[in-house]
C-alpha positions in Angstrom: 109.8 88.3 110.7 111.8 85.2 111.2 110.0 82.8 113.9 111.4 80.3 116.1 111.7 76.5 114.1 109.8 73.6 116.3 112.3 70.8 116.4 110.8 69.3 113.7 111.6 71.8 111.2 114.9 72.5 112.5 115.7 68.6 112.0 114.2 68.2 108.6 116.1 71.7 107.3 119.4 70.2 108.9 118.1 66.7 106.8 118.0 68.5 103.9 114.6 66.8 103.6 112.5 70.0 103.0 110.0 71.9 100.5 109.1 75.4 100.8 106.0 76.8 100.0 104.0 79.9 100.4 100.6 81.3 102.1 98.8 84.6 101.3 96.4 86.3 103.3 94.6 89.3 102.1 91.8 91.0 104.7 89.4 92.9 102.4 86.5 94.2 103.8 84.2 91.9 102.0 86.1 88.9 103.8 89.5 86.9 103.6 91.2 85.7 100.5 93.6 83.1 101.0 96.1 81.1 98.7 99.2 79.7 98.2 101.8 78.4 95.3 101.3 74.8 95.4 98.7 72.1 92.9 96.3 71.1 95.6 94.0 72.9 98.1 95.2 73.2 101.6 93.8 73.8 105.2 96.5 74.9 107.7 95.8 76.8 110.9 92.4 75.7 110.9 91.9 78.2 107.4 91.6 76.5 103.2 93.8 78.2 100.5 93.6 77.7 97.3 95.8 76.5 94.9 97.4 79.1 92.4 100.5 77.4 91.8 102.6 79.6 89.4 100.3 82.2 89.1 101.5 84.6 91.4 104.9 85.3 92.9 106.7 87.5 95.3 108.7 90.0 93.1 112.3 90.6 93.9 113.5 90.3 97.6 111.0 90.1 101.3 113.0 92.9 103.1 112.5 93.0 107.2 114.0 96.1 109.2 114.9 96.7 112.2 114.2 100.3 112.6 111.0 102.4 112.0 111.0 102.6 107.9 108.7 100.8 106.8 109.7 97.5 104.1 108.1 97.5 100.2 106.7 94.0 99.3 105.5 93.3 95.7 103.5 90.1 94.4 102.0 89.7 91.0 99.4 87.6 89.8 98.4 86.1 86.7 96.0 89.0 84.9 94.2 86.9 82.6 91.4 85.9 84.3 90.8 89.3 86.3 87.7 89.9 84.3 86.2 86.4 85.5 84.6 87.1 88.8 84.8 83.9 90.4 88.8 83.2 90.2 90.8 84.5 92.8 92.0 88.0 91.4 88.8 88.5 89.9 87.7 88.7 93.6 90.3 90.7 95.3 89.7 93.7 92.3 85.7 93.4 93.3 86.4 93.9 97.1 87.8 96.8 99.2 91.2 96.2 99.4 93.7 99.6 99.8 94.9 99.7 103.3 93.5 96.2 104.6 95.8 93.8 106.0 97.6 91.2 104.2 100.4 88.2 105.7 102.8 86.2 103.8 104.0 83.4 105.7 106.8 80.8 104.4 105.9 77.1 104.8 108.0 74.6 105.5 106.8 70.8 104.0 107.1 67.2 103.9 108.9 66.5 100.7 107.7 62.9 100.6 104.0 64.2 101.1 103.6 65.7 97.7 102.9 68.9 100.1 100.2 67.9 102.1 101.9 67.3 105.5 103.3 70.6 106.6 106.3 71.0 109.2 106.0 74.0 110.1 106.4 78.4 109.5 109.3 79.2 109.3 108.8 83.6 108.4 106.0 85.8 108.4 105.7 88.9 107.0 102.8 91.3 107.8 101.8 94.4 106.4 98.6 96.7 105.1 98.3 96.5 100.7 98.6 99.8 99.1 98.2 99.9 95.3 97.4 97.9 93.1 97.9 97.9 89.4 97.5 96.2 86.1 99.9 95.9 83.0 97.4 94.8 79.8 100.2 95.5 77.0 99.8 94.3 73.3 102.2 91.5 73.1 103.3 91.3 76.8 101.5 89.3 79.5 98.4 90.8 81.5 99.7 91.1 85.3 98.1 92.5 88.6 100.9 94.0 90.5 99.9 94.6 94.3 102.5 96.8 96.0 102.0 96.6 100.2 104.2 97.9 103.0 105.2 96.5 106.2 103.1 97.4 109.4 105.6 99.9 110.6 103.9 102.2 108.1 100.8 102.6 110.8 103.6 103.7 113.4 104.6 106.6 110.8 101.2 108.5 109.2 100.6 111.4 110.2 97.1 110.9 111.9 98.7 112.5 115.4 96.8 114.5 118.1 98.3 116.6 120.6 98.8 115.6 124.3 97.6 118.3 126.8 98.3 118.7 130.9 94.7 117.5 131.1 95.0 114.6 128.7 98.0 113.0 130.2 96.0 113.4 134.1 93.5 111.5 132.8 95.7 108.7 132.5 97.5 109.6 135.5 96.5 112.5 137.7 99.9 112.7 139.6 102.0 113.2 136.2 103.0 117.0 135.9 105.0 116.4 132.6 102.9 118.4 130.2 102.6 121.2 132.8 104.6 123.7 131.5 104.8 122.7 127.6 102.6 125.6 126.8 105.2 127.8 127.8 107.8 126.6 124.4 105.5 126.4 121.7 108.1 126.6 119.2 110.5 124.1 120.8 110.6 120.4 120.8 111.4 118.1 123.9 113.6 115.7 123.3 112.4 112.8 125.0 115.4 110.5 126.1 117.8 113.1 126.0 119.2 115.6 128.7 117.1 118.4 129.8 119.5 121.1 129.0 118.9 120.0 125.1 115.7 122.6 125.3 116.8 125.8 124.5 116.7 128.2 127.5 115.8 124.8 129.9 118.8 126.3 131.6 122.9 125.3 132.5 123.4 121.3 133.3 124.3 119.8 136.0 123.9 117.4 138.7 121.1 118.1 141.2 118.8 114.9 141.9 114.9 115.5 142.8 114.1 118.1 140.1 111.5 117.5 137.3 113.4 116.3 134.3 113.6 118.5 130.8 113.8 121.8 132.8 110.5 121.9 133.7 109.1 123.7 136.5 107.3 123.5 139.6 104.4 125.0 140.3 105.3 128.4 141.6 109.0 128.1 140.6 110.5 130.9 139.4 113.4 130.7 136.9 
């Protein structure tokens, strides 16, 4: 996501006296691989990345939405050396890798540093890597595309559990919403919406003090 500039980055961008560059984090299981596209190493936030210059990129556009689909993100890296187990892709294809974390953060510079005085972040995108692939064609350059999707994709998989009358008074013994839900298995309750949207919750109308979604009391009778 876009992040608030510090002063300094705000007055350097309006300057015109500005470099950008980028950081990659990728969270395998084995431990954190970090890089970025510039000549020389670099430690910011306390964490070294390596310098890969030009050989990876981000392909095509960094999307960010608002609502709950989850945004693609492709980078590719140089293939050549993936057999070599000591350069950087040749690590991240030795470690576990599908659904770990990754960041891409954009990095705003001192342009009369040679980038080695950063300013400041300027966007961050975060999100989980899901495939990766390699394209070793006769002819054509070897690359290592790696395909990951924003963090909204947690928010969507279908790992869901259901929420009984005793679950929800564990968390808080005077709530009576899932009471009754038993009694429309078929039916959805639309949460946010008016009561009367459950078919057979009964007319609408006014009538403060009653439990919302045409739910019952105990002992109520429709």
């Amino acid at each position: 996501m876009p992040l608030p500039l510090t002063s300094d980055a705000r007055n350097a961008l309006a300057a015109r006296e500005v470099a950008a560059a980028w950081l990659l984090d990728l969270y395998t299981d084995e431990g954190t691989l970090r890089c970025w596209d510039q000549a020389i190493a670099i430690t910011y936030g306390g964490d070294t990345y390596e310098p890969l210059q030009d050989r990876w990129r981000v392909e095509g556009e960094i999307k960010i939405g608002a609502d709950l689909s989850p945004e693609p993100l492709t980078l590719s890296f140089d293939g050549a050396p993936q057999s070599d187990d000591a350069s950087f892709i040749g690590r991240l294809l030795d470690r576990t890798w599908h659904q770990r974390r990754m960041r891409l953060r954009g990095l705003l510079m001192n342009v009369s540093s040679n980038f080695v005085t950063p300013i400041g972040v300027h966007l961050e995108w975060s999100g989980w890597i899901d495939t990766l692939s390699t394209s070793d064609g006769t002819g054509s350059a070897s690359i290592v595309t790696l395909n990951c999707e924003s963090g909204i994709l947690r928010a969507l998989d279908q790992n869901l559990t259901k929420c009984t009358d005793q679950d929800q008074r564990r968390r808080l013994s005077s709530d009576r919403f899932f009471q009754n839900v038993a009694l429309k298995p078929s039916q959805q309750v639309p949460f946010g919406t008016a009561w009367s949207n459950i078919p057979g919750g009964g007319s609408s109308g006014g009538g403060g003090g009653g439990l919302p979604f045409g739910l019952k009391m105990p002992g109520q009778v429709s």
